[in-house]
VOPAGU-2260 file (C-alpha; in pm, 1 decimal, decimal comma):
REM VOPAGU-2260
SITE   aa  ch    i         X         Y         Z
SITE  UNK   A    0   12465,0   10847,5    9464,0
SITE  UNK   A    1   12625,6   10709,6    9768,5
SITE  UNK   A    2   12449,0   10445,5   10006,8
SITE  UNK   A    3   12104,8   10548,1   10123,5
SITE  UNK   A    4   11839,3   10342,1   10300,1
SITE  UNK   A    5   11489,2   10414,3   10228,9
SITE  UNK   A    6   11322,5   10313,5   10562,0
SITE  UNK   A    7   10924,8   10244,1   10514,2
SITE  UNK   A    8   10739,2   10357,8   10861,7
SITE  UNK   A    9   10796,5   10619,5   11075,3
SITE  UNK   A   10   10659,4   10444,2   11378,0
SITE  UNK   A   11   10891,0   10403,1   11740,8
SITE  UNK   A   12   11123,1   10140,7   11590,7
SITE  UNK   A   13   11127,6   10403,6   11226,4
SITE  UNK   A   14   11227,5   10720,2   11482,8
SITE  UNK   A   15   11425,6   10465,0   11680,9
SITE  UNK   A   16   11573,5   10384,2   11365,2
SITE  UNK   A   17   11689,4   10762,5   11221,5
SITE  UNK   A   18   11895,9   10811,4   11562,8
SITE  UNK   A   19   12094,2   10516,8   11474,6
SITE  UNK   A   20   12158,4   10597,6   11138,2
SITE  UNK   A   21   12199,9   10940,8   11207,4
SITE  UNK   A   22   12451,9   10855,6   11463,3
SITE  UNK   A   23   12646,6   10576,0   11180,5
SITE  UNK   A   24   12630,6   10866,8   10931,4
SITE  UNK   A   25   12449,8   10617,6   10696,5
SITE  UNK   A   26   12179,0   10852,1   10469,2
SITE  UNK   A   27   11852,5   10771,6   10475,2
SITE  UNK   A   28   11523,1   10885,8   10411,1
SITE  UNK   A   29   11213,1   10777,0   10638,9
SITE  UNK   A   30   10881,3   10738,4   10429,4
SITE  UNK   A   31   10547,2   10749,9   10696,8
SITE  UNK   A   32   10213,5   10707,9   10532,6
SITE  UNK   A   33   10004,8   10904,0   10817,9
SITE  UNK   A   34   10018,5   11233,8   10882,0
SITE  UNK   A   35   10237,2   11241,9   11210,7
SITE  UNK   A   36   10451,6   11038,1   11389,6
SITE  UNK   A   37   10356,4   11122,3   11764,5
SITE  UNK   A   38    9988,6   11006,2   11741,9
SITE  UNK   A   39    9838,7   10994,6   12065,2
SITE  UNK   A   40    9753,3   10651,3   12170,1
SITE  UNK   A   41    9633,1   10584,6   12550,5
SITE  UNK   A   42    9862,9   10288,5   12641,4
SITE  UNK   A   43   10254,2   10267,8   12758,7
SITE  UNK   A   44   10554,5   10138,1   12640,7
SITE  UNK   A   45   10811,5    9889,4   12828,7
SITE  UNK   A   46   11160,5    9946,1   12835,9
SITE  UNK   A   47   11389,0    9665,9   12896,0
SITE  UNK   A   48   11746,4    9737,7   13068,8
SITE  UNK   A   49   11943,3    9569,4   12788,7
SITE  UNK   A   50   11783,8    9841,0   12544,2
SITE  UNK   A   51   11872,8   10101,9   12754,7
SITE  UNK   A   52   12193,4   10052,9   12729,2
SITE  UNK   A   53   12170,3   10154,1   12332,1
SITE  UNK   A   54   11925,7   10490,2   12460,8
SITE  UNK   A   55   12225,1   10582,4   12660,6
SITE  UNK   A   56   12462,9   10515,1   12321,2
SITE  UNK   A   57   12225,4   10743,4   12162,6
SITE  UNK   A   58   12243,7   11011,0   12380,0
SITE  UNK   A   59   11876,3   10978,5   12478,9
SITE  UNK   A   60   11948,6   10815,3   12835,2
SITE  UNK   A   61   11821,9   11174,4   13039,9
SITE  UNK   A   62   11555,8   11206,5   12788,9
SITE  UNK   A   63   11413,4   10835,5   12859,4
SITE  UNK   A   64   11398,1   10908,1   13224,4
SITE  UNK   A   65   11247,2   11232,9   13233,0
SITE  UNK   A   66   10919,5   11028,2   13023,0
SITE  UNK   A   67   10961,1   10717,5   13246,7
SITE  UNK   A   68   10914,0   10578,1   13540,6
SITE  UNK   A   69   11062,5   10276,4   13716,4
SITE  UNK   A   70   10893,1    9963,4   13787,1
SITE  UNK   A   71   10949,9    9819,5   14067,9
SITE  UNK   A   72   10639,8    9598,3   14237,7
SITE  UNK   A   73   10411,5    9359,0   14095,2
SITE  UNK   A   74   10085,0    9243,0   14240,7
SITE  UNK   A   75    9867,2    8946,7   14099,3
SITE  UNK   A   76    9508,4    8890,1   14214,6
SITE  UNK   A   77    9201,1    8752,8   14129,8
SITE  UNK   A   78    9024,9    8997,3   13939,0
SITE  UNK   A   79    8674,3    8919,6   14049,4
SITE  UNK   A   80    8722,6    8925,5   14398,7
SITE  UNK   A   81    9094,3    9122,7   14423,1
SITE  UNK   A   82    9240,3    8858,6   14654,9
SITE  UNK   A   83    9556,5    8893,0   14646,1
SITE  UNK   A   84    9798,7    8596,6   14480,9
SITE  UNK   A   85   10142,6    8702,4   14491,0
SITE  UNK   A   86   10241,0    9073,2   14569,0
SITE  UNK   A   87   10636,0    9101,2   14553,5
SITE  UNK   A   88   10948,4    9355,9   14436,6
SITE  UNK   A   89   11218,6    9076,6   14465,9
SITE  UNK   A   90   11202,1    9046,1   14074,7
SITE  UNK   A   91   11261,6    9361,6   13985,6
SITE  UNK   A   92   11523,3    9412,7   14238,6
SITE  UNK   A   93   11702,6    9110,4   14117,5
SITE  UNK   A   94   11666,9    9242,2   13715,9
SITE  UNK   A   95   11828,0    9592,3   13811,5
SITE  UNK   A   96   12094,9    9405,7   14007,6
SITE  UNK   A   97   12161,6    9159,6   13756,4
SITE  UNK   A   98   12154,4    9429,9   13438,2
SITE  UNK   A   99   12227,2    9755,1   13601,3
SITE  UNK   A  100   11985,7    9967,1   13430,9
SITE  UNK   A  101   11579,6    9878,5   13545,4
SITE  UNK   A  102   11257,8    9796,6   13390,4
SITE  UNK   A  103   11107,6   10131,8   13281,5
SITE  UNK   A  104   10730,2   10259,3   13138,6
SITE  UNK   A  105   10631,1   10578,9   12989,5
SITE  UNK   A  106   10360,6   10679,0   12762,8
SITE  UNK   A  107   10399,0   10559,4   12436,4
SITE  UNK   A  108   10312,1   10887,2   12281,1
SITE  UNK   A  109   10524,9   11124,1   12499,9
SITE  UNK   A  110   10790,3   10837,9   12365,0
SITE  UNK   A  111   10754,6   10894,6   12026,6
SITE  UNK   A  112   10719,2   11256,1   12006,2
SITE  UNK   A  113   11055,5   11244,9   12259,4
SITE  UNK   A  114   11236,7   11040,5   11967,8
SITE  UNK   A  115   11125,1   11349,0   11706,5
SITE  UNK   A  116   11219,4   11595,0   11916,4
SITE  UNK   A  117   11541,4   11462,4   11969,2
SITE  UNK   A  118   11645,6   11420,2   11640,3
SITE  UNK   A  119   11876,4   11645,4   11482,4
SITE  UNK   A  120   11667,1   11928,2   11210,1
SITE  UNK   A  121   11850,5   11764,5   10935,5
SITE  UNK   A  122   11754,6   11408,8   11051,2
SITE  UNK   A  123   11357,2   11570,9   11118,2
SITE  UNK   A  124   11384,9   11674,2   10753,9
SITE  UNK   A  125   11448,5   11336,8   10590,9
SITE  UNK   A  126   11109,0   11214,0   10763,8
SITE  UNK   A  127   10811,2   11246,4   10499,9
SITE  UNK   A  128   10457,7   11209,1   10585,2
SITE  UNK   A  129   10145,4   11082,0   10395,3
SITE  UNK   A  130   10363,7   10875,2   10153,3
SITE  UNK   A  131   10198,6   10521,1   10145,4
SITE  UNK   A  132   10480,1   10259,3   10003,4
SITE  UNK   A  133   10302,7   10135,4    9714,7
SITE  UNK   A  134   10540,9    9962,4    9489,3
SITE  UNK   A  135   10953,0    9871,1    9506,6
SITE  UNK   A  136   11183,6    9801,3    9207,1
SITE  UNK   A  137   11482,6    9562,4    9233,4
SITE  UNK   A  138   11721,2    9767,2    9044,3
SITE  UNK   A  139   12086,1    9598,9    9007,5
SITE  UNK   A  140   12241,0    9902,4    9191,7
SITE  UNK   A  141   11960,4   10016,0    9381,4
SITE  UNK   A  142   11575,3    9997,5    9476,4
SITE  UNK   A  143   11302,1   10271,8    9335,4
SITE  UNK   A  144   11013,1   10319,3    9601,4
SITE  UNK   A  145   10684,5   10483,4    9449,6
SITE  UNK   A  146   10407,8   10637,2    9710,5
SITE  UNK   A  147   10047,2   10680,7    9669,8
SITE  UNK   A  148   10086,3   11017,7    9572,4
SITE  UNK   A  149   10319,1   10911,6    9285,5
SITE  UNK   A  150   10619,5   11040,7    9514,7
SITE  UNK   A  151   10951,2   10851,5    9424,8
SITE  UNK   A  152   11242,1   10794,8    9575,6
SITE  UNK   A  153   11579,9   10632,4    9457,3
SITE  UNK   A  154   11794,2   10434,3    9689,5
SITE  UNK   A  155   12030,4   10149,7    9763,7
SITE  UNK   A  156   11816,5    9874,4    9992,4
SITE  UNK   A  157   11427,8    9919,0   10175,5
SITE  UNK   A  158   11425,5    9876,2   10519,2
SITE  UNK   A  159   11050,2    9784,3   10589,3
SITE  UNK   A  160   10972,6    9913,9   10976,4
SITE  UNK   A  161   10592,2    9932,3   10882,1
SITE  UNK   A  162   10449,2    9693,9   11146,0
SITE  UNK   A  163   10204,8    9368,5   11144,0
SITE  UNK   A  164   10038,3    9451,5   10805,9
SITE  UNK   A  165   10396,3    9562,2   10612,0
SITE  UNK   A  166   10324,7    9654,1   10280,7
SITE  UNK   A  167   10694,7    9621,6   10201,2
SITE  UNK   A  168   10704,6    9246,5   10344,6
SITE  UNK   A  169   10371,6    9209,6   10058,0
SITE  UNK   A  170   10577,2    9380,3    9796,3
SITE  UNK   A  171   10887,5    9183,0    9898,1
SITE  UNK   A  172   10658,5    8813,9    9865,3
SITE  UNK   A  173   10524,9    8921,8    9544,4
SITE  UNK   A  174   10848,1    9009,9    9370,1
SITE  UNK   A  175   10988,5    8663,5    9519,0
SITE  UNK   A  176   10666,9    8469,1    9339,4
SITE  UNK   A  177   10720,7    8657,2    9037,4
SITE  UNK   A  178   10386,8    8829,5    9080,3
SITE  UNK   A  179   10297,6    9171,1    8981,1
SITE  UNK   A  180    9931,7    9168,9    9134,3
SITE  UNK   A  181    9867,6    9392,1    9453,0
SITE  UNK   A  182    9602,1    9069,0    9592,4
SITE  UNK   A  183    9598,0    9156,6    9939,0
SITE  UNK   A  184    9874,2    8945,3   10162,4
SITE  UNK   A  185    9742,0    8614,9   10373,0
SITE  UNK   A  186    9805,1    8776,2   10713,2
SITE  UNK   A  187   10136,2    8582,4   10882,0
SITE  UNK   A  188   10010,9    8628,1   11208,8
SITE  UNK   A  189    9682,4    8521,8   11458,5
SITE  UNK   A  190    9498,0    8668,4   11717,6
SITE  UNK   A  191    9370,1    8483,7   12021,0
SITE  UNK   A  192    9314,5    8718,5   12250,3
SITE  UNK   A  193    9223,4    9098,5   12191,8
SITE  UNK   A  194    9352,9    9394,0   12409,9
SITE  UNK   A  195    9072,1    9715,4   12566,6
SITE  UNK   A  196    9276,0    9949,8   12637,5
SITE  UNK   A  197    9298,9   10307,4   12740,1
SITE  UNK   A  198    9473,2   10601,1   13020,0
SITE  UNK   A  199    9359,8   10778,1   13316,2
SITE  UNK   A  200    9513,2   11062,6   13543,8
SITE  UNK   A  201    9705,1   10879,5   13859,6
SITE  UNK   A  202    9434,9   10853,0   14110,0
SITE  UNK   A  203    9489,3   10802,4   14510,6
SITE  UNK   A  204    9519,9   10457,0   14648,1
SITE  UNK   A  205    9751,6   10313,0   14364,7
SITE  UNK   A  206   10133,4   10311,4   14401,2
SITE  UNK   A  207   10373,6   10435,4   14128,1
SITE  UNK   A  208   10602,1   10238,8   13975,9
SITE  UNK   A  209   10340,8    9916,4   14037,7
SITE  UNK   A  210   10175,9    9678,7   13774,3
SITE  UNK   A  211    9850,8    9529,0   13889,4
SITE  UNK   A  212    9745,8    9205,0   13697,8
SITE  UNK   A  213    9352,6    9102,1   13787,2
SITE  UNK   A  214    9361,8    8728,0   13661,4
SITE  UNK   A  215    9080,2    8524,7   13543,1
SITE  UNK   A  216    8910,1    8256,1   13331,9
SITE  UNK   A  217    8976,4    8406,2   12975,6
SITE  UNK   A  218    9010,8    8731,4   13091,2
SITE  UNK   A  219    9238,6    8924,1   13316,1
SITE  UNK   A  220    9325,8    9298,3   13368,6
SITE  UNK   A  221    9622,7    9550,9   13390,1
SITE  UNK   A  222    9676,0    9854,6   13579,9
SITE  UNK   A  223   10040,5   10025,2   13550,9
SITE  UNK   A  224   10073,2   10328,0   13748,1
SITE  UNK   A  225   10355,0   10615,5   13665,7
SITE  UNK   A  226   10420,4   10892,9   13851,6
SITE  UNK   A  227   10123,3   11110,2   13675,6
SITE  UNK   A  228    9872,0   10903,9   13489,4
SITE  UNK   A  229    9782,6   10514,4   13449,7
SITE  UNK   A  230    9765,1   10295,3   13173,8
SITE  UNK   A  231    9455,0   10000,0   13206,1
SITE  UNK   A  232    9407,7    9703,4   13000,5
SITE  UNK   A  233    9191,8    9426,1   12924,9
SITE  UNK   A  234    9327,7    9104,2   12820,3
SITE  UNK   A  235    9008,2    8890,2   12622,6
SITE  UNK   A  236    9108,5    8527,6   12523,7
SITE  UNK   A  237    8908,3    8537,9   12175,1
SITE  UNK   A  238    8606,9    8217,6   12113,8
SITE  UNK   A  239    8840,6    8143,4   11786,1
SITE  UNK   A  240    9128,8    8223,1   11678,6
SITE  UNK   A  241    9161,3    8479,7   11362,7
SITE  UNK   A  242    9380,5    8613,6   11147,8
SITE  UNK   A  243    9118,9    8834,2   11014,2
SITE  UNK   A  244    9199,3    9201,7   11044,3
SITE  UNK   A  245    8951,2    9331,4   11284,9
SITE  UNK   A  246    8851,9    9709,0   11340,4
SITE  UNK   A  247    8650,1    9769,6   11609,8
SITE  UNK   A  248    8391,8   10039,0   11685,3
SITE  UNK   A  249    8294,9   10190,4   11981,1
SITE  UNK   A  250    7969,9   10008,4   12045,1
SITE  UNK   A  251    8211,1    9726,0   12042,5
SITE  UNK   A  252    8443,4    9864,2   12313,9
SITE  UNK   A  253    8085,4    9935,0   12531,4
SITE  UNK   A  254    7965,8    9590,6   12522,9
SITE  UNK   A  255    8305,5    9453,7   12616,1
SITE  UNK   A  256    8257,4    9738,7   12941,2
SITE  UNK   A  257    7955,7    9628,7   12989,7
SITE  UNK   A  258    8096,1    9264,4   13028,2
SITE  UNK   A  259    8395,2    9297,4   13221,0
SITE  UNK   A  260    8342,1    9678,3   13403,7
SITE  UNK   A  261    8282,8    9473,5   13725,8
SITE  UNK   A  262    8647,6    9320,4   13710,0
SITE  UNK   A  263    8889,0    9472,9   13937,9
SITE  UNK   A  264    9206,1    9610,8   13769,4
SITE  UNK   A  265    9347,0    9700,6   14112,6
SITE  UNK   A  266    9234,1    9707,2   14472,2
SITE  UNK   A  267    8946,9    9980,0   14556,0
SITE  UNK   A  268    8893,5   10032,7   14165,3
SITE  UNK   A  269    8691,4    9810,6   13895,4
SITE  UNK   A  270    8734,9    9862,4   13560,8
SITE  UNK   A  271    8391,9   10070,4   13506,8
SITE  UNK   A  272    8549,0   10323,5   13772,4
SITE  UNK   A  273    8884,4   10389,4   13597,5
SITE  UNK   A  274    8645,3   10413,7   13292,5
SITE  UNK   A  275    8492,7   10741,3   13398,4
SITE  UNK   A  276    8847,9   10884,3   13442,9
SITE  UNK   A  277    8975,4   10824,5   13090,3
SITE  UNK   A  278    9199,4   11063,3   12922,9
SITE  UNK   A  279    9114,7   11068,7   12557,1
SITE  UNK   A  280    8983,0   10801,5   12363,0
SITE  UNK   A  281    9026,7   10397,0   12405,8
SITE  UNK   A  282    9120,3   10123,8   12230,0
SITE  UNK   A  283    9026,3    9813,0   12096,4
SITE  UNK   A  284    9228,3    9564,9   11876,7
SITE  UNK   A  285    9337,4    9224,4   11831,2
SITE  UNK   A  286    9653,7    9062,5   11972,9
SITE  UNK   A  287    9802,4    8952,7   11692,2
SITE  UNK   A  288   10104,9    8674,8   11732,7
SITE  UNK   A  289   10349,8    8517,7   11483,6
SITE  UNK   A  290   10651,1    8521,4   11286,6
SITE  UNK   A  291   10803,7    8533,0   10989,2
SITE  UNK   A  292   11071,4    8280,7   10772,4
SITE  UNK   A  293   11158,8    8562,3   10526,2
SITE  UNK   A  294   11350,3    8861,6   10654,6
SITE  UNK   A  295   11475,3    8978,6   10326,3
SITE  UNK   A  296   11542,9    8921,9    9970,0
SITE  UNK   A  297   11810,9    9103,3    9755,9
SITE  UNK   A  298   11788,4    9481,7    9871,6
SITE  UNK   A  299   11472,7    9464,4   10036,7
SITE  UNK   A  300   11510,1    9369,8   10456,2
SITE  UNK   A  301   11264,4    9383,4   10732,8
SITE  UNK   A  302   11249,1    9449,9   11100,7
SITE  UNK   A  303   11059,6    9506,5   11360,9
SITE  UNK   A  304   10682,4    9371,9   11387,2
SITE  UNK   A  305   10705,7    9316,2   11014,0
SITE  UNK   A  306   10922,4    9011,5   11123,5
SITE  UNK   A  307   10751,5    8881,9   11430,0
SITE  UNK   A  308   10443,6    9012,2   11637,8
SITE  UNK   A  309   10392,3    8919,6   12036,2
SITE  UNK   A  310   10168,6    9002,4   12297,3
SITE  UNK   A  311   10236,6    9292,6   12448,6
SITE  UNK   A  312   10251,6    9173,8   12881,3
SITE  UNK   A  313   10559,6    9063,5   12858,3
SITE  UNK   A  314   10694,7    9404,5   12706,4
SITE  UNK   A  315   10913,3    9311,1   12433,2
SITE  UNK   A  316   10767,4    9422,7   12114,3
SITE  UNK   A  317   10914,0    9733,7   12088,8
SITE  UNK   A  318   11228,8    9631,5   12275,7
SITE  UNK   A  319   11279,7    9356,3   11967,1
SITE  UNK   A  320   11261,6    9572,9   11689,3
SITE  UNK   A  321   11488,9    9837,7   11901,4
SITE  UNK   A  322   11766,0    9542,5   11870,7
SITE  UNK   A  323   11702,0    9397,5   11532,2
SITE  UNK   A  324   11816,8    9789,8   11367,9
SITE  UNK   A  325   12104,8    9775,3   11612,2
SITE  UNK   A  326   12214,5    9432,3   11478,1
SITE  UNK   A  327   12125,2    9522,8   11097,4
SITE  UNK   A  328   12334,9    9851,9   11153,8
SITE  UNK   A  329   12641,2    9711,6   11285,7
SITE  UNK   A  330   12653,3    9467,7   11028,2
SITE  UNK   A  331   12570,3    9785,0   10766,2
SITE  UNK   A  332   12875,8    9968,1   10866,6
SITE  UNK   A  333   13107,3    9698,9   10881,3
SITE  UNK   A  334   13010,9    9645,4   10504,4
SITE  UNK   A  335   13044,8    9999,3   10402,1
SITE  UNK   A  336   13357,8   10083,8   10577,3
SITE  UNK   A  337   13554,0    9812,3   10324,1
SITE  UNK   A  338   13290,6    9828,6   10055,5
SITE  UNK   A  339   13059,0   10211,2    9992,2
SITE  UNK   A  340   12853,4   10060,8    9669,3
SITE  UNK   A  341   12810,8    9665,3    9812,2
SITE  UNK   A  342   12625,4    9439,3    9557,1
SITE  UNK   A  343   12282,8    9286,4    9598,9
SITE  UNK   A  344   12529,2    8954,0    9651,8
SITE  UNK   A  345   12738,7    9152,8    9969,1
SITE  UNK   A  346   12419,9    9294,6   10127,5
SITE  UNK   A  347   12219,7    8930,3   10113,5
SITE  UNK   A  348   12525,3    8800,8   10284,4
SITE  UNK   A  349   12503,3    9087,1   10583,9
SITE  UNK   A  350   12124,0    8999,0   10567,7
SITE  UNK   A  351   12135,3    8666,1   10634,6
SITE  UNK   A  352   12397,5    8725,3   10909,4
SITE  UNK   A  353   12144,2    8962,5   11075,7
SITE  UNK   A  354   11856,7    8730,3   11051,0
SITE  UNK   A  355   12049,9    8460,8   11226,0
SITE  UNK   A  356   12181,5    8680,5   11461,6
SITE  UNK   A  357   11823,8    8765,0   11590,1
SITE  UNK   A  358   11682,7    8409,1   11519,8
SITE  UNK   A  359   11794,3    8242,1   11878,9
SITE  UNK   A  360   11610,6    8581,5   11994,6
SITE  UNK   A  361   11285,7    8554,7   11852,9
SITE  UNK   A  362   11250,8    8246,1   11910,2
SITE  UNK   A  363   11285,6    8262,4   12243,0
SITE  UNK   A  364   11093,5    8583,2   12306,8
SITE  UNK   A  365   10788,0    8506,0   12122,1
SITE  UNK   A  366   10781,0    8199,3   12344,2
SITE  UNK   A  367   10803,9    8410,8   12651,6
SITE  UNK   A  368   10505,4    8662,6   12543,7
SITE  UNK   A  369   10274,5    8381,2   12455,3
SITE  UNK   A  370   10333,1    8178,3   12807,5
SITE  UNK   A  371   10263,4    8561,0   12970,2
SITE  UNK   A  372    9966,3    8638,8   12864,7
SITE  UNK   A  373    9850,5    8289,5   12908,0
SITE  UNK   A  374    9939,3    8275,4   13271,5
SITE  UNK   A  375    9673,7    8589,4   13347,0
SITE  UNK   A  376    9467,4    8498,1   13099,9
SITE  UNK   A  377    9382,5    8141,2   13203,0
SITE  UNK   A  378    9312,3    7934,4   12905,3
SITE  UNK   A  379    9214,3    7606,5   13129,4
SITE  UNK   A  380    9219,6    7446,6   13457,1
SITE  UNK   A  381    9598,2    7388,8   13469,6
SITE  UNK   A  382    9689,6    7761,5   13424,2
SITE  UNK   A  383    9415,1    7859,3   13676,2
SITE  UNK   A  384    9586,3    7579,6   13931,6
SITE  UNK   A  385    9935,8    7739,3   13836,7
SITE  UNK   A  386    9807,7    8093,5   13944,6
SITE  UNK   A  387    9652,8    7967,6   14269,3
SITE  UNK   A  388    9844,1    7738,7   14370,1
SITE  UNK   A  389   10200,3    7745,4   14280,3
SITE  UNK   A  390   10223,9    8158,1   14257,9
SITE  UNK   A  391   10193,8    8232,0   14579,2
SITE  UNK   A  392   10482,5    8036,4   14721,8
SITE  UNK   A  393   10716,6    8063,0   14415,2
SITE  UNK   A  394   10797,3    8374,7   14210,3
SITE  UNK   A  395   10764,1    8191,4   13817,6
SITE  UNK   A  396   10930,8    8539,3   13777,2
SITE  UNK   A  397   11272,6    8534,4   13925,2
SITE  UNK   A  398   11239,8    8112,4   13776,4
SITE  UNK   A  399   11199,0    8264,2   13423,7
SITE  UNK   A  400   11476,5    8506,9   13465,8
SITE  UNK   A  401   11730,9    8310,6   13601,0
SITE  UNK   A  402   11630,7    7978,7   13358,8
SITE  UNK   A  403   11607,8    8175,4   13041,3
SITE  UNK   A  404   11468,0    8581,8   13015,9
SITE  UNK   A  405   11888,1    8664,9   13231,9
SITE  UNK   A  406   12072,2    8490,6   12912,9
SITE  UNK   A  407   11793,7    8737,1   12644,6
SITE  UNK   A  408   11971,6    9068,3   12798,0
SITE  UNK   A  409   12328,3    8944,2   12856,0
SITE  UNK   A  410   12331,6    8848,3   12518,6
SITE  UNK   A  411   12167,6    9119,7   12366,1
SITE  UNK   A  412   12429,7    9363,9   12157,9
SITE  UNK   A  413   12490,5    9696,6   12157,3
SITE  UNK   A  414   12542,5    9965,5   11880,6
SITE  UNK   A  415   12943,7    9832,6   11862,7
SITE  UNK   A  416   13125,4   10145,9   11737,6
SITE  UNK   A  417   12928,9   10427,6   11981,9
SITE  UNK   A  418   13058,9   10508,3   12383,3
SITE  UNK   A  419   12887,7   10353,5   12648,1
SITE  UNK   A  420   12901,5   10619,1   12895,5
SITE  UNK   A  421   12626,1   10535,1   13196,7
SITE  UNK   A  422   12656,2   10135,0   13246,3
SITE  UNK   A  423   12555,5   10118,1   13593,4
SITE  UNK   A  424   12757,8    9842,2   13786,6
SITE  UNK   A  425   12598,6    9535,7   13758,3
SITE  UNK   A  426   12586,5    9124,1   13843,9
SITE  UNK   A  427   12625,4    9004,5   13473,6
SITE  UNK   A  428   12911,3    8976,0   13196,3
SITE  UNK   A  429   12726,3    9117,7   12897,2
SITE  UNK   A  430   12823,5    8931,6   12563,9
SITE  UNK   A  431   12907,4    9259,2   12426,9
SITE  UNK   A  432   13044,8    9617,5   12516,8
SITE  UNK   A  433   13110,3    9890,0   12261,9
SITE  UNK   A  434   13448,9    9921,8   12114,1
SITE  UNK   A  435   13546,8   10259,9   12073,0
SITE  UNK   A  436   13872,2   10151,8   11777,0
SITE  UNK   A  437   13541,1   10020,0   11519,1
């Protein structure tokens, strides 16, 4: 058997994942333990320029813009009486200058299904649903995955995409300890705030392309606007901090309306008005944030949210995850190109490499998320004096992008082997463009 990568989760970084591998001509199977992978969930997704870039290596620029719209204004206010704090498009104009490609949102679901569609039949093929990873073997040549349903499979490393509760990163601590219990995993990550959430139709009044943030006292709202619907939140700084794994029922999401529905989330509309105009169902759930030491142990490597989980305001969840199987491939094909059957000694040294490739990174950007959400979410008097009195006269954008958030994209890589073909011009030197001899 030649090199194949069993890839747990079949999530937006697992799709993302099959185009790249697809396009390194590394086999792989992708093993999902839900019955789809283009469930419909009412919130949006945040694409960063620097991951663009790789969507246009893939082929899937054209499709990313025809499910995505361009951000380009951003208005803070006070969400209980929507005066306004800052209201500006500098930041963005300065981002698409700098990177050439913009910020872009799209529905997280139209994503995802975008990502299947795209994929070749053969690639669509190697994705199977309802198989729940439920135990790896270390093999000396290989790994042996069982499911649930007593599926197997046989392959040469895991590649654990599964999220914030990764089965594969449990299996992957056990085997490390020796231990051949299933106890449940002491959750790596902790909430302080939680995250109401849901989509409406665009309705008149609100601006496409426009973010509203309503900020408050331990609470603050979210309206983005695309070109055909809108995607609210609620931001709720939690009493404690948990690491508890909360589900939350619907008489939990009406008291938390019943709360905050006065709030605005954008001017001429409270939150108990967009309410009424809701899509399909809402959400609820816990903003889990954290990360990881371990990234991998002998064939068994991790990416994604298994590795580190932020808030989601400052957009780069899925944008990290994106990058970490871009880094992990490149350093995958390198390998494979000298060596087709590597050892469990030549992969740890590729894994390590990858992990402190992306270490600088998520670092920095879990730093970044937490600060976000903080700043609309005002934890105590000094964030509240920030927002009112600094804001207004100084965009703390454009200061984080030029200080720090610039440096994230420049140095962010690309898939190193694949054409670049739609770079836009733009302002900065990227650390790293494609070379079509690799």
């Amino acid at each position: 058997m030649g090199f194949r990568i069993i890839v747990a989760g079949g999530g937006l970084v697992g799709l993302t994942t099959a185009h790249i591998l697809s396009k390194a001509g590394i086999d792989y199977v992708i093993l999902e333990q839900h019955d789809n992978v283009t469930p419909y969930l009412g919130s949006l997704l945040s694409i960063m320029p620097s991951t663009l870039r790789v969507i246009d290596q893939l082929g899937l620029l054209d499709t990313f813009k025809e499910y995505c719209d361009v951000v380009h204004r951003l208005h803070f206010f006070t969400a209980d009486t929507v005066k306004t704090i800052r209201d500006e498009t500098a930041f963005f104009e300065l981002v698409q200058a700098d990177c050439g490609h913009p910020v872009v949102m799209g529905h997280r679901a139209d994503i995802a299904k975008a990502l299947y569609d795209s994929l070749p039949e053969d690639a669509r093929s190697r994705i199977l649903l309802q198989k729940r990873v439920t135990d790896i073997k270390v093999l000396p040549d290989g790994v042996e995955v069982t499911c649930q349903d007593g599926h197997v499979e046989r392959g040469s490393i895991v590649l654990g995409t599964d999220g914030v509760r990764s089965r594969v990163r449990q299996i992957m601590t056990m085997l490390d300890k020796g231990e051949t219990t299933t106890e449940k995993e002491k959750n790596p990550y902790i909430a302080s705030h939680r995250n109401f959430f849901g989509d409406v139709p665009k309705l008149p009044g609100v601006e496409a392309g426009l973010n509203y943030e309503g900020l408050s006292d331990k609470v603050s709202t979210q309206l983005l606007v695309g070109s055909k619907r809108m995607w609210f939140n609620v931001y709720e700084q939690l009493d404690t901090p948990s690491s508890d794994h909360v589900r939350y029922t619907e008489k939990d999401q009406q008291e938390l309306l019943d709360k905050w529905g006065h709030l605005f989330v954008a001017p001429g509309y409270r939150l108990r008005d967009i309410y009424e105009h809701r899509m399909k169902d809402t959400g609820l759930i816990n903003l889990e944030e954290g990360l990881v030491d371990k990234w991998y142990s002998d064939r068994i490597v991790l990416a994604g949210d298994a590795i580190r989980k932020v808030t989601p305001n400052a957009g780069w969840g899925y944008n990290s995850g994106f990058i970490d199987v871009v880094v992990l491939v490149n350093h995958l094909r390198q390998l494979l190109k000298s060596d087709p059957s590597p050892t469990t000694e030549a992969l740890n040294k590729i894994f390590k490499q990858y992990h402190a490739d992306r270490a600088d990174f998520t670092q920095k950007t879990y730093k970044v998320s937490a600060r976000r959400i903080r700043a609309v979410v005002w934890p105590g008097w000094l964030q509240r004096m920030i927002a009112l009195w600094i804001m207004p006269y100084v965009s703390l954008g454009q200061v984080d992008w030029v200080l720090q958030s610039r440096a994230l994209h420049r140095d962010t890589p690309v898939l190193d082997w694949v054409e670049e073909k739609n770079l836009p011009t733009h302002r900065i030197k990227y650390k790293q463009y494609p070379q079509a001899d690799k």
